[in-house]
C-alpha positions as CSV (number, residue, x, y, z in Angstrom):
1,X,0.0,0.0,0.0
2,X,3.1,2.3,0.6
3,X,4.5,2.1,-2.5
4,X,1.2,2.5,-4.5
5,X,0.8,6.0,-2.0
6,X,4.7,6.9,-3.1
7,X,3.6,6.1,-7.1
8,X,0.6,8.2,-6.9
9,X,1.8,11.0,-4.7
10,X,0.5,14.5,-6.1
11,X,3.6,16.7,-7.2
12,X,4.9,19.1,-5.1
13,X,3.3,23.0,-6.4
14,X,5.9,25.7,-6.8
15,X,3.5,27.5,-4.4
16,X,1.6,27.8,-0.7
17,X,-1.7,26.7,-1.1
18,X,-4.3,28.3,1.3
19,X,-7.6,27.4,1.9
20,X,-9.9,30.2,2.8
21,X,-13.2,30.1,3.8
22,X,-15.4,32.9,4.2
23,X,-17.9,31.8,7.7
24,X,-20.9,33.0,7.2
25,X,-22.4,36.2,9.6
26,X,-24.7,35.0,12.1
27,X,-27.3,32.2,11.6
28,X,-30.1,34.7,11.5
29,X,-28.1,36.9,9.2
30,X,-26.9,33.6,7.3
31,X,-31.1,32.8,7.0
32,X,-32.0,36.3,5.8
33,X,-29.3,36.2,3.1
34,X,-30.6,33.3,1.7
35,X,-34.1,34.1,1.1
36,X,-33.6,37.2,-0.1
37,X,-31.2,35.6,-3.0
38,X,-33.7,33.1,-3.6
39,X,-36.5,36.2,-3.9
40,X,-33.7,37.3,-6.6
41,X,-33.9,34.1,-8.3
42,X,-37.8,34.0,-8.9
43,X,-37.6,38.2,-9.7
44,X,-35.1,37.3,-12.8
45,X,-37.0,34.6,-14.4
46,X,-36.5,31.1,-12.5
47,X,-39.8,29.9,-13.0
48,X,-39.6,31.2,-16.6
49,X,-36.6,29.4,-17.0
50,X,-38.2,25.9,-15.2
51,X,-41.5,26.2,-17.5
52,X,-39.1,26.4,-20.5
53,X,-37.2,23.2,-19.7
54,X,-40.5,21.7,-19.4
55,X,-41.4,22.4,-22.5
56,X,-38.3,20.5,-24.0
57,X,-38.0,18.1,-21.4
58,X,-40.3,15.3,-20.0
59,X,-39.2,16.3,-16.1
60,X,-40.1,14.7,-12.7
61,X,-39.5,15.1,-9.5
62,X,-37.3,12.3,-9.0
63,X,-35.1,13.2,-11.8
64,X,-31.1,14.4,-10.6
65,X,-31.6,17.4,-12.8
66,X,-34.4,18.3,-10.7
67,X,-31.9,17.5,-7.3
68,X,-30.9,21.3,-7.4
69,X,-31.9,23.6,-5.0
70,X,-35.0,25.5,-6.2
71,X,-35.6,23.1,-9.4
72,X,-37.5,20.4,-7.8
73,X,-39.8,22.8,-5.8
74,X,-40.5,25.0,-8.9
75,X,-41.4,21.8,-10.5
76,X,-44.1,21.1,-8.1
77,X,-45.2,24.3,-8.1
78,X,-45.6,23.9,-12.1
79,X,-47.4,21.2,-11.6
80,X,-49.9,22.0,-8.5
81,X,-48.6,20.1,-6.1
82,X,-47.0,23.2,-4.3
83,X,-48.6,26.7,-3.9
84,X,-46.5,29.7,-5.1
85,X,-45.4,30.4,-1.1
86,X,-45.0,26.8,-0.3
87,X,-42.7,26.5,-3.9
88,X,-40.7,29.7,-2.4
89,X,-40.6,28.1,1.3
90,X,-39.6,25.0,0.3
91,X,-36.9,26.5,-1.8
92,X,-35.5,28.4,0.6
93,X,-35.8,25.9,3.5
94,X,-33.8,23.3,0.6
95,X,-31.0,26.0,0.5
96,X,-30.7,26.5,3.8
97,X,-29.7,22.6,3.8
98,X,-27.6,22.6,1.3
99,X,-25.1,26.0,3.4
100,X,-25.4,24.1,6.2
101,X,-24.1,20.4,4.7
102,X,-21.8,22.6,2.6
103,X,-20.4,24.3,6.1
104,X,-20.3,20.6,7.9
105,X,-18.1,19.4,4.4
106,X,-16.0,22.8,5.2
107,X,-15.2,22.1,8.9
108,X,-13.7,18.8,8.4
109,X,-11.4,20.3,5.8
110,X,-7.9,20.6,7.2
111,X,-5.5,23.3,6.8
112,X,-8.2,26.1,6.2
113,X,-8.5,29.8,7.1
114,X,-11.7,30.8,7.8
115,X,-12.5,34.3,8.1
116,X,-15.6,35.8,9.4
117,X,-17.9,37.6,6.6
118,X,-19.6,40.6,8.5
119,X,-21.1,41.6,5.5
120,X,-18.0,43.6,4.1
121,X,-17.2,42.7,0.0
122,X,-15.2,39.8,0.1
123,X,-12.1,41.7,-1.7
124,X,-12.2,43.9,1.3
125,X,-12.0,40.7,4.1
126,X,-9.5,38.8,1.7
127,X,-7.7,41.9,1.4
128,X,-7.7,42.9,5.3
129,X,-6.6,39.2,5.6
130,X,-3.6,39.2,3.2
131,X,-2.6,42.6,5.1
132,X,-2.5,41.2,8.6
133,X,-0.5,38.3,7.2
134,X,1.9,40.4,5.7
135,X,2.6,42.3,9.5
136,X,2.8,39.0,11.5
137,X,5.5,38.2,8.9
138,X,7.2,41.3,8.9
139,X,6.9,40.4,13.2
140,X,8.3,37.1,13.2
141,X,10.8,38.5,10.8
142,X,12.0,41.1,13.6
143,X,11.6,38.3,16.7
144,X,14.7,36.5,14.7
145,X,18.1,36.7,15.6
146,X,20.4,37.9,13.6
């Protein structure tokens, strides 16, 4: 087993790899953020865009296209199965899922950053980050003998 690890080891990158990941704000804040970008999704044509494939496609629920987040409740909302606030509930409560499986993948990754998103851009917190790194740098550089 060893030597099959040593024969498949990835190269060594000419680079430092670092793994940043941007927590989100509170829970609440995390909640609020996501239903207003699914609000977004239905104000710039989702269900538009779900009718069409149904024209072209003969879709179910059950389908792995229709595993997406929003897809499968617009679909039953196409249908009748789902009112227009149950479709948009629904939606929302199936993203909510998917940040939350997505931040339980996230904390068993090793070797990440993970910087807290207060609702700043995120070229402003990257940016803030890279600067602090920079200082303890120029720190440890100064706490070495010479």
């Amino acid at each position: 087993m060893t030597e099959l690890q040593q024969m498949h080891r990835r190269p060594t990158l000419p680079y430092s790899l670092i793994k940043l990941v941007l927590a989100p704000w509170s829970r609440e804040v995390q909640r609020e953020r996501i239903a207003q970008r699914f609000d977004l999704m239905l104000q710039q044509g989702f269900e538009n865009e779900v009718r069409d494939l149904v024209k072209r496609y003969v879709l179910t629920p059950d389908l792995p296209s229709m595993r997406s987040v929003g897809y499968r409740q617009m679909l039953m909302y196409l249908q009748g199965d789902y009112s227009y606030e149950e479709m948009r509930e629904r939606g929302i409560t199936a993203t909510r899922q998917l940040a939350k499986r997505q931040l339980t993948w996230l904390r068993k990754e090793q070797d990440t950053v993970w910087l807290k998103q207060d609702g700043e851009p995120v070229a402003v917190i990257i940016d803030q980050w890279l600067k602090r790194m920079k200082s303890e740098e120029v720190e440890s550089d100064n706490a070495k003998p010479k």
